[in-house]
Every structure is written in C-alpha cells, then in structure tokens.
C-alpha atoms as a printed R data frame, in Angstrom:
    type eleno elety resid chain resno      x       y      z
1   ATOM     1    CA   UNK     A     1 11.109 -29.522  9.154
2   ATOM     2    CA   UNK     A     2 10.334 -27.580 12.398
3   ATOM     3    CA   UNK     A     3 14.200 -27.898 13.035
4   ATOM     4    CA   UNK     A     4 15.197 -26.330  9.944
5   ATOM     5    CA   UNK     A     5 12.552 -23.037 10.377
6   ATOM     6    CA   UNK     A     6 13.564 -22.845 13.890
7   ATOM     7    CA   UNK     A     7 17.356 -22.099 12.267
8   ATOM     8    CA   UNK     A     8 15.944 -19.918  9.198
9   ATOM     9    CA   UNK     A     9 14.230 -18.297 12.056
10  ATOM    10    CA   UNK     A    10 16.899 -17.696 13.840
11  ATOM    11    CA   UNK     A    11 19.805 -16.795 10.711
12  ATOM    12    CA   UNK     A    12 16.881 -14.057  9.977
13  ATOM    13    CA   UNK     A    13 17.481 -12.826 13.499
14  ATOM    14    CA   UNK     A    14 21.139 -12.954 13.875
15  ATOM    15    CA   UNK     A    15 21.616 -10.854 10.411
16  ATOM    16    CA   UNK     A    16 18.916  -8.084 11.097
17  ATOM    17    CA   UNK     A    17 21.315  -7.742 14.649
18  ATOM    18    CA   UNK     A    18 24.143  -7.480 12.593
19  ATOM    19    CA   UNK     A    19 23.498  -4.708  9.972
20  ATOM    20    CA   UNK     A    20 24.322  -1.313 11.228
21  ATOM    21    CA   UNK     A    21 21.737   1.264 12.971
22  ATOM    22    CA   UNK     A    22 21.875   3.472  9.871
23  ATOM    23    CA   UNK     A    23 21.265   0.706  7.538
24  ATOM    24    CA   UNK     A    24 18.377  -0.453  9.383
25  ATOM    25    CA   UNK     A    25 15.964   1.884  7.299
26  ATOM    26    CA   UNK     A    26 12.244   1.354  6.056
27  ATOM    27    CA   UNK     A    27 12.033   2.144  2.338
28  ATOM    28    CA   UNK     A    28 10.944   5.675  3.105
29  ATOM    29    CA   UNK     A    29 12.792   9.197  3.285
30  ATOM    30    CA   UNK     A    30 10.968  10.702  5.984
31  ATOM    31    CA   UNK     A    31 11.826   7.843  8.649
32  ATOM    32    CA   UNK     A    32 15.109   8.452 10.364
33  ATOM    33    CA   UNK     A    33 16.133   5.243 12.363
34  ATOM    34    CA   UNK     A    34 19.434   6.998 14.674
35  ATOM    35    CA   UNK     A    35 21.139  10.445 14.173
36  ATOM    36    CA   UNK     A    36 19.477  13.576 15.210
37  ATOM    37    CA   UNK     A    37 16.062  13.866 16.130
38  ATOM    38    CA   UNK     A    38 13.933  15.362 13.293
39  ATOM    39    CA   UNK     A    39 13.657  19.135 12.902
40  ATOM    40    CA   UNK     A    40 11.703  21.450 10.683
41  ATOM    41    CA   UNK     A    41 11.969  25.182 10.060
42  ATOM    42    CA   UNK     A    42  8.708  25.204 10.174
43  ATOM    43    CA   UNK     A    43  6.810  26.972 12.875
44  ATOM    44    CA   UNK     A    44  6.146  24.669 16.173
45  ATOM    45    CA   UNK     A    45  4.188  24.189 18.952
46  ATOM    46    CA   UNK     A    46  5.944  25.916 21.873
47  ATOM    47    CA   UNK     A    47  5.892  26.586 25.628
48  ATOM    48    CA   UNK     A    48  6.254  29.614 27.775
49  ATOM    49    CA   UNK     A    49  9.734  29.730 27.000
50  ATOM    50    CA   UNK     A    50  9.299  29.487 23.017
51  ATOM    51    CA   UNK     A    51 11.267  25.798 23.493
52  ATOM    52    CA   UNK     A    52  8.964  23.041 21.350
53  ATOM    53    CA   UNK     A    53  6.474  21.396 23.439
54  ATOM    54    CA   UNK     A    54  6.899  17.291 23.408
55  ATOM    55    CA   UNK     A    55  3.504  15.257 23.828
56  ATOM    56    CA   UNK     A    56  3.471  12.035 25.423
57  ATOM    57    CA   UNK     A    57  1.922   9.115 24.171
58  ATOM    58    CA   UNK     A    58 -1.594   9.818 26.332
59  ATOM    59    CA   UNK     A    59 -1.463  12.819 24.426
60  ATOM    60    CA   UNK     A    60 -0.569  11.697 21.761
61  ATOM    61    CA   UNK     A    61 -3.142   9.034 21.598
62  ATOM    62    CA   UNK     A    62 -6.394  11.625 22.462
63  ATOM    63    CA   UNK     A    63 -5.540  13.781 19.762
64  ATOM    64    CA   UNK     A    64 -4.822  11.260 17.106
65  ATOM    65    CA   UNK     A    65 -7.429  10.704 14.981
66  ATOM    66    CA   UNK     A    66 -5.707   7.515 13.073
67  ATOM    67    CA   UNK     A    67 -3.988   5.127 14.767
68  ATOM    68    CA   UNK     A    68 -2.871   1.392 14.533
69  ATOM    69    CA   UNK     A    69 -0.930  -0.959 16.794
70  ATOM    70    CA   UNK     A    70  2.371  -2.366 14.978
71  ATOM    71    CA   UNK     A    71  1.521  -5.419 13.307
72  ATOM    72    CA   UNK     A    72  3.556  -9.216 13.943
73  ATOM    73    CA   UNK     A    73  6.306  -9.545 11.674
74  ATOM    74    CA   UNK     A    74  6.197 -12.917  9.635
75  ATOM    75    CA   UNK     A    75 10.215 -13.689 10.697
76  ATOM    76    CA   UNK     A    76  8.662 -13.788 14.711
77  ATOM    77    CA   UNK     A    77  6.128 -16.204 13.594
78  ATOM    78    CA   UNK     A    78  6.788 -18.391 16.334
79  ATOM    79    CA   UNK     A    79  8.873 -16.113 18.483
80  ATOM    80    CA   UNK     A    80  7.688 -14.620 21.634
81  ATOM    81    CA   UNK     A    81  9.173 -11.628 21.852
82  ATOM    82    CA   UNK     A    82  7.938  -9.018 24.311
83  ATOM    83    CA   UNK     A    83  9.076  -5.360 24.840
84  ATOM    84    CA   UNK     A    84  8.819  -1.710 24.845
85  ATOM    85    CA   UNK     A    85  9.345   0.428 21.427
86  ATOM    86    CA   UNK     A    86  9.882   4.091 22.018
87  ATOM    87    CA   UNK     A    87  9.356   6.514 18.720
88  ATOM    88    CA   UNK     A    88  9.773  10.360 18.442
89  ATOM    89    CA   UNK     A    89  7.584  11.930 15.869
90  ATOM    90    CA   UNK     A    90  7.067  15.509 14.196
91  ATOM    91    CA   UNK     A    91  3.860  15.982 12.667
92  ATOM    92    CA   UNK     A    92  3.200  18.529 10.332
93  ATOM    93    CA   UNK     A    93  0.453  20.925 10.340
94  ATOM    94    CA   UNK     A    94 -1.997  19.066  8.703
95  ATOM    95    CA   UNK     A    95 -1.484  16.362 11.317
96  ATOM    96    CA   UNK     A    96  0.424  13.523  9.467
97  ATOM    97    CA   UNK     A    97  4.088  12.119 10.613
98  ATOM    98    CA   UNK     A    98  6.445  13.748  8.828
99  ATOM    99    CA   UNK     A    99  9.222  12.010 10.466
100 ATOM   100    CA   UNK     A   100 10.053   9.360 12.666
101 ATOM   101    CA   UNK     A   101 12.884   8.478 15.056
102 ATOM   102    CA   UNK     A   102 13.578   5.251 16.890
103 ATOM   103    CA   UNK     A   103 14.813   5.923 20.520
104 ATOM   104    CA   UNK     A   104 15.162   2.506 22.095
105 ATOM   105    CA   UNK     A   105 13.543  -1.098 21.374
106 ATOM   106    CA   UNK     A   106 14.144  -3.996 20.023
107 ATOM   107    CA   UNK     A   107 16.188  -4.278 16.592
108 ATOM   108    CA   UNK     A   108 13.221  -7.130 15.743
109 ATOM   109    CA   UNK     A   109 10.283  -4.974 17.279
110 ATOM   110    CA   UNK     A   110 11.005  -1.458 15.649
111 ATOM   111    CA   UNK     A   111 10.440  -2.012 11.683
112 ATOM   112    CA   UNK     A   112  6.938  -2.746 12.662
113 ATOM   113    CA   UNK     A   113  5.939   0.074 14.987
114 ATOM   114    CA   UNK     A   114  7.945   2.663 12.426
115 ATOM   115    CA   UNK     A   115  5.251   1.138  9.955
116 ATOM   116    CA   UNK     A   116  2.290   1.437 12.003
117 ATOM   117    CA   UNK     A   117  3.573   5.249 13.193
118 ATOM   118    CA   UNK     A   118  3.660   6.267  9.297
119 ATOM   119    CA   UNK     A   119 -0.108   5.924  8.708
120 ATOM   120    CA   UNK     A   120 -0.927   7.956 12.178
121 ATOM   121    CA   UNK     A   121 -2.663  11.134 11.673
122 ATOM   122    CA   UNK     A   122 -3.460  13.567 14.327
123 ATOM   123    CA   UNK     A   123 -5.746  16.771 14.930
124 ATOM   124    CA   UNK     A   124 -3.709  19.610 13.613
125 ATOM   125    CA   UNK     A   125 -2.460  21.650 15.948
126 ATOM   126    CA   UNK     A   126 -2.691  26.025 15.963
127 ATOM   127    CA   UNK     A   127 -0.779  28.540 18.177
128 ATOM   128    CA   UNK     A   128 -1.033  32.134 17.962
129 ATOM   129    CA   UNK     A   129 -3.736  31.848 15.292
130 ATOM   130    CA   UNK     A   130 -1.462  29.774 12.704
131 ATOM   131    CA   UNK     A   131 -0.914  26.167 12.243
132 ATOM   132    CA   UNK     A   132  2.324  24.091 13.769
133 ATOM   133    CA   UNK     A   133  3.853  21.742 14.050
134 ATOM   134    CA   UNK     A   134  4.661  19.707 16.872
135 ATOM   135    CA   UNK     A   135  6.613  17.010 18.428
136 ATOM   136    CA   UNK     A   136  5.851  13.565 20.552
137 ATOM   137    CA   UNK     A   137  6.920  10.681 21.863
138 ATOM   138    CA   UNK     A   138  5.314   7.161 21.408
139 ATOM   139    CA   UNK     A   139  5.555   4.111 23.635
140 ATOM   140    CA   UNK     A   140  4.837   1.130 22.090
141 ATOM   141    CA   UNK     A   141  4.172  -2.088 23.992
142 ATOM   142    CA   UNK     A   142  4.515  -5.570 22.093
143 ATOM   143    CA   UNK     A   143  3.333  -8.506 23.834
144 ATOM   144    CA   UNK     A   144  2.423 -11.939 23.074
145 ATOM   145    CA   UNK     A   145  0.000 -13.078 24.480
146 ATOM   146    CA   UNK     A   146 -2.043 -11.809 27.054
147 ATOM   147    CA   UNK     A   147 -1.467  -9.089 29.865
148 ATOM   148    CA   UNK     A   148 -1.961  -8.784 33.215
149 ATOM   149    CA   UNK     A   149 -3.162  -5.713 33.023
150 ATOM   150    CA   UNK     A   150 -6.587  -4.324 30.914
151 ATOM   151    CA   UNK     A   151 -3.613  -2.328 28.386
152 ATOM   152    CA   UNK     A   152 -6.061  -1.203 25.453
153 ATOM   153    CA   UNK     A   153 -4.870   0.939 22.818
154 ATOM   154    CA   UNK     A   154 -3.301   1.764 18.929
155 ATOM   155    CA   UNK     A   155 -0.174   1.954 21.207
156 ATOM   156    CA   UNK     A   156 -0.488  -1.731 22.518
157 ATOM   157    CA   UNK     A   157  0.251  -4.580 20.029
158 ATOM   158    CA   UNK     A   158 -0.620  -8.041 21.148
159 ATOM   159    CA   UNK     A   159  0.784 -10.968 18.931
C-alpha cells in the first residue's frame, strides 16, 4: 500500500512538472503565473522619479492587514519539500491583490502561496492626496519541519 502512494505520489509530481508555465494557472483571472508582470492604468505609488515604488516583503508584511502562510498541499503529504517562493503583487487602492505573478519557486510550492497571496489585504495606500496603487514583492519560505532560526510570519509556512 505505502508502495503504491509513494508512486501516485510521485506520477502527481512528474505531470504537474510537465504541463507548461502558462498552463499552470489557479482557476482565477487576476493570477498571472509567467508573462509580463501585472500593470494597471491606474494611478501608482511612485518615487522621486515618478517610476512605481516596489515594497519588499518587510513592507509588505507591516502594512498588511490580512495575511496567511501558504497552506500544505495534500499531493506533498509525505514529501519534504523545502524552498523559497517569490510572488509580485499589485494591489489596488482599496488594498486587495489584484494580481499576482510567480517569479521563481518550486512548480509543487507555488499553487499554494498564489492561494494564500489572493486573500491578502493591505492598508490602502494615498499619494498626492488620492488613492494608488502599488506594487511588491513576497518571499515565501516553505519548510518542513522546524528551523534553525526563530522565522515567524504569514510569509513563513511550516509543514
């Protein structure tokens, strides 16, 4: 029995590798898995030099006022699969994702921190007296098991 879900297991794995990048999509128009990055012609959150800021994820994560760690999916059951997920995200101006992009991970470890990115929600953001929008960067850390380190936060998923 354990032989036989240790090769399910594993057939799961080899055909999620095997589908193209741009069929890898969650069922969900506003999440982008390669391509551009996501753009809006909607006002955004600028510097000096009226090019759009990027946060990074310590930014990211004080101004978020929603946020959830990427939950274990049940095809890594018994896997133990560690890495790094790294998501671009443009939130609209009342501080939800409106749109997600995967930059580099795991094939097996993105679909679940694309999920957990959708429900973040974040303090809207205002420049020049009128709302924006504005861009980031999340770095997601999967581990199972424990750390070495005291990692705590929605951007740390232990399994």
């Amino acid at each position: 029995m354990g032989l036989i879900r240790r090769f399910l297991s594993l057939s799961a794995a080899v055909l999620v590798l095997s589908i193209p990048a741009r069929l890898q999509t969650v069922n969900n128009p506003r999440i982008a898995h390669s391509g551009p990055s996501c753009a809006t012609d909607k006002p955004v959150y600028v510097g000096r030099d009226h090019k759009p800021l990027w946060f990074d994820t310590k930014s990211l994560v004080r101004n978020a006022t929603h946020c959830a760690a990427p939950l274990k999916p049940a095809m890594l059951d018994r896997s133990r699969l560690d890495g790094y997920v790294v998501i671009d995200v443009l939130v609209d101006d009342n501080g939800k994702v409106s749109c997600a992009r995967v930059v580099s991970g795991h094939p097996l470890l993105f679909g679940s921190a694309i999920e957990a990115v959708k429900d973040w929600t974040f303090r809207p953001k205002r420049q020049h007296g009128r709302d924006v929008w504005f861009y980031g960067r999340l770095r997601f850390h999967i581990v199972d098991g424990g750390t070495k380190n005291a990692e705590r936060s929605c951007t740390v998923a232990r399994w």
